[in-house]
C-alpha positions as CSV (number, residue, x, y, z in Angstrom):
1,X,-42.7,-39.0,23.6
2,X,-43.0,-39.7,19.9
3,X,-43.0,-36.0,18.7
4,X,-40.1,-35.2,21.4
5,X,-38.4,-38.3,19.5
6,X,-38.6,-37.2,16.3
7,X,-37.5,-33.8,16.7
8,X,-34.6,-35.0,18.0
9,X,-34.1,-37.4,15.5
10,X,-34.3,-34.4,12.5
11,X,-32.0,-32.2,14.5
12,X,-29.6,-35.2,14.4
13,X,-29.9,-35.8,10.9
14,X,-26.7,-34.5,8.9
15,X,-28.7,-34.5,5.4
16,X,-28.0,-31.3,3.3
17,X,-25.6,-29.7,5.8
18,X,-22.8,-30.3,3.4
19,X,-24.0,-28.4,0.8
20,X,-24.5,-24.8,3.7
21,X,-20.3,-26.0,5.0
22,X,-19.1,-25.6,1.7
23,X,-20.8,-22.3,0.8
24,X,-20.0,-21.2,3.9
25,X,-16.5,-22.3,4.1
26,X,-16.3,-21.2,0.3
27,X,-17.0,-17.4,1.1
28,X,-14.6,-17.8,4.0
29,X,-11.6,-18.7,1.7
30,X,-12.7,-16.2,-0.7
31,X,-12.5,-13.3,1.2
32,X,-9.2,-14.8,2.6
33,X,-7.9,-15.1,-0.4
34,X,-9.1,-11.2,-1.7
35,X,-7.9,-10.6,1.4
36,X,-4.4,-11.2,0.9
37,X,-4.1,-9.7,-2.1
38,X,-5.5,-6.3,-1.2
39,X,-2.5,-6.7,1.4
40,X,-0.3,-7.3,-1.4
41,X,-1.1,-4.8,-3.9
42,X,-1.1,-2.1,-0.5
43,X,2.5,-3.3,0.3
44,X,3.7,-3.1,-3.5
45,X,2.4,0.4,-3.9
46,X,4.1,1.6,-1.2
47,X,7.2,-0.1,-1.8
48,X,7.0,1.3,-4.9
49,X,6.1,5.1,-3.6
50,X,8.8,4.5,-1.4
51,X,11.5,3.4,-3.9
52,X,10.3,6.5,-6.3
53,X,10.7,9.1,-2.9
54,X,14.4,7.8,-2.3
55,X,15.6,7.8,-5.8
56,X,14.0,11.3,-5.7
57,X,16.3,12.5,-2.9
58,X,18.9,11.1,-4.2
59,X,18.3,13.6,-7.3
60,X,17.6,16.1,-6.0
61,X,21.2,15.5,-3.6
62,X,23.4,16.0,-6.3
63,X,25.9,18.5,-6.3
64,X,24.4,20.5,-9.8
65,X,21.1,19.1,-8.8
66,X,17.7,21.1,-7.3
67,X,15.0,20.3,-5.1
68,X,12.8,21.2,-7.5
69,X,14.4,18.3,-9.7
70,X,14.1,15.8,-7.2
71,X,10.6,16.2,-7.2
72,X,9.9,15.9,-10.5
73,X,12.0,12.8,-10.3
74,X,9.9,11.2,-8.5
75,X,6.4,12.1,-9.8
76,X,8.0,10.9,-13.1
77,X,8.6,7.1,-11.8
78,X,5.4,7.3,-9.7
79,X,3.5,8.7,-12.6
80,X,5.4,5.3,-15.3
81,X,4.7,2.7,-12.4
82,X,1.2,3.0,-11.1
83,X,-0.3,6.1,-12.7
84,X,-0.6,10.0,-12.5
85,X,-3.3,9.2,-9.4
86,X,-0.4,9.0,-6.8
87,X,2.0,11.2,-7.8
88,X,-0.3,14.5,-6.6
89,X,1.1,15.0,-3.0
90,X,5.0,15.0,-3.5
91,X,7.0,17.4,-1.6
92,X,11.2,18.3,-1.1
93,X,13.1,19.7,1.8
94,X,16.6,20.0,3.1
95,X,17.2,19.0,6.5
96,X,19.2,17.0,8.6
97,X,18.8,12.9,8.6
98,X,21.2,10.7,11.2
99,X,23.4,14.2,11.6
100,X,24.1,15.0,7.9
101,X,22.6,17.5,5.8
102,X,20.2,15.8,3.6
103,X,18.0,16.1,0.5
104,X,14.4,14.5,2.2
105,X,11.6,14.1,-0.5
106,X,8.1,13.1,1.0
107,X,5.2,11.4,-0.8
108,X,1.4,11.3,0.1
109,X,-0.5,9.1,-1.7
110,X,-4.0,7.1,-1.3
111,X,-3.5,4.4,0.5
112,X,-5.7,1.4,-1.5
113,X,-8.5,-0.4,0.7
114,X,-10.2,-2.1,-2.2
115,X,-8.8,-2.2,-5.4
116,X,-7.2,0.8,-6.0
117,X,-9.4,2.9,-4.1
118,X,-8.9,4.2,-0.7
119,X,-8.1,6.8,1.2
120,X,-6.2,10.0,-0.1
121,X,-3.5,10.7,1.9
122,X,-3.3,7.9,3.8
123,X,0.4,6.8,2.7
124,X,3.1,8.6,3.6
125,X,6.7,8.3,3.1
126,X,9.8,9.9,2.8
127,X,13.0,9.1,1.2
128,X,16.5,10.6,2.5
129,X,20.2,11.2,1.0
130,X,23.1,12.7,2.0
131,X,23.5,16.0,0.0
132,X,26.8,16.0,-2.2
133,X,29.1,19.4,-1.7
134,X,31.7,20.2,-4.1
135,X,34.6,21.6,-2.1
């Protein structure tokens, strides 16, 4: 009885289990906390992308205006707002958007998993505007 007694008594014993919680709980937070700003820094870039691709369509949607402007448009604000990196993929099209003819510029970036690396092509957006006409 005396050794079953005192290995219950040690696996009672609380001593030094507050130093392993706050490790453990430490790392927890700390990948939270990375966690939530890899979500951020995702969500700005492709707010960002996405801002760039509209004010691209919108370009390239003006009357004395060309696809081939639109682009360049956007690659320009990608290239000034988070580097030369995302503004590879970037494509222009007219076609139709809610039953108007519109100027529709898409974007393909990587989308970042850590930091600012991830995976190429794995954002995509497109930003739409009505094309102007000069009667």
């Amino acid at each position: 009885m005396g050794a079953v007694h005192y290995l219950r008594s040690i696996l009672r014993e609380d001593a030094g289990s507050a130093v392993a919680e706050f490790v453990m709980v430490g790392a927890l937070l700390t990948v939270l906390t990375l966690s939530v700003i890899q979500l951020g820094l995702a969500l700005h870039i492709r707010n960002t992308v996405l801002d760039a691709a509209s004010e691209g369509a919108r370009f390239a949607a003006l009357a004395d205006s060309s696809l081939g402007e639109g682009v360049a448009r956007s690659r320009d604000l990608i290239t000034t707002t988070i580097g030369p990196g995302y503004a590879t993929d970037v494509t222009a099209t007219y076609g139709r958007y809610l039953g108007h003819p519109s100027a529709i510029v898409t974007v393909r970036t990587p989308l970042p998993l850590i930091g600012l690396f991830g995976l190429d092509g794995g954002l995509e957006v497109s930003g739409h505007a009505a094309v102007e006409s000069i009667p």
